[in-house]
N, C-alpha and C positions, 0 to 999 in steps of 0.2 A: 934752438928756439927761433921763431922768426918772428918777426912784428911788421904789424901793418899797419902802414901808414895811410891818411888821405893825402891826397895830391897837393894839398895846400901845405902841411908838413913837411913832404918830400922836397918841394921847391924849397921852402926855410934850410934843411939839411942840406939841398945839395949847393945853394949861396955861402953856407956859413963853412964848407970844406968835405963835406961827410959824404961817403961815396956810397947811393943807396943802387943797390943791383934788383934783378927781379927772384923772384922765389925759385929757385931750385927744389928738386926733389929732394927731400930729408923724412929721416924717424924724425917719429913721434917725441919729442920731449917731453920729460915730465910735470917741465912748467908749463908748457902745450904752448897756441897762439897766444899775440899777444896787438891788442888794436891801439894805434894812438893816433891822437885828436890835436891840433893844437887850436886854443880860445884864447879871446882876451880878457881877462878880467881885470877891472880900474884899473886901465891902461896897460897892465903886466904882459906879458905872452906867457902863458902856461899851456904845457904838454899833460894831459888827459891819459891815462893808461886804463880796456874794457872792465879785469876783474876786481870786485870791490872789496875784496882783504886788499889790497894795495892802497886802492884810493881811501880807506878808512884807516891802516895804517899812520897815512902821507899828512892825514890830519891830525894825529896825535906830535905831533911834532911843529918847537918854533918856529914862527916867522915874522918876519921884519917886512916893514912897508916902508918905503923912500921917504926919509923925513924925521923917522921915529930916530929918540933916542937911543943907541949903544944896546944898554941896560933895557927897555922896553920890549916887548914880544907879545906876539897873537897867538893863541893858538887854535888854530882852526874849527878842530871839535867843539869846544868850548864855547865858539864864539856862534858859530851856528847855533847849539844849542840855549843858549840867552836871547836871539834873534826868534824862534822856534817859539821861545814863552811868551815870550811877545804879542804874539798873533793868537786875535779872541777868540776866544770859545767859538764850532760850528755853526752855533745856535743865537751867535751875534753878527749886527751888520754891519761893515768895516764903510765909514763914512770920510 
């Protein structure tokens, strides 16, 4: 399996220890390619992975934000999806 990285990633990996090489010839995997991103979101560093059974996975599962209580948890899907009802109807104008 290989993954590919953007340039801004690869520096993050190769500062933090991680030895990234270039692509050699390889079979095909059955997991195939695999692209990552890294972003910031409210101040975090998160690594982004292309196919979206992953990334939809990745959000079914807790998470903690710096601050929260122990006991407390987000859960991603969820929270998107109460953000998502949120916002008006098409056929309204957001003022």
């Amino acid at each position: 399996m290989r993954i590919h990285v953007t340039k801004k990633l690869a520096d993050k990996l190769k500062n933090a220890g991680f030895e990234i090489s270039e692509p050699a010839e390889q079979k095909s995997s059955v997991l195939g390619d695999w692209h990552a991103n890294i972003t910031t979101i409210q101040r975090r560093q998160c690594i982004s992975f292309g196919p979206y059974t992953l990334s939809a996975r990745l959000c079914e599962r807790p998470c903690s934000v710096k601050g929260m209580k122990q006991a407390e948890c987000l859960w991603p899907a969820k929270e998107m999806r109460t953000l998502l009802e949120q916002l008006p109807d098409s056929d309204e104008a957001i003022h």
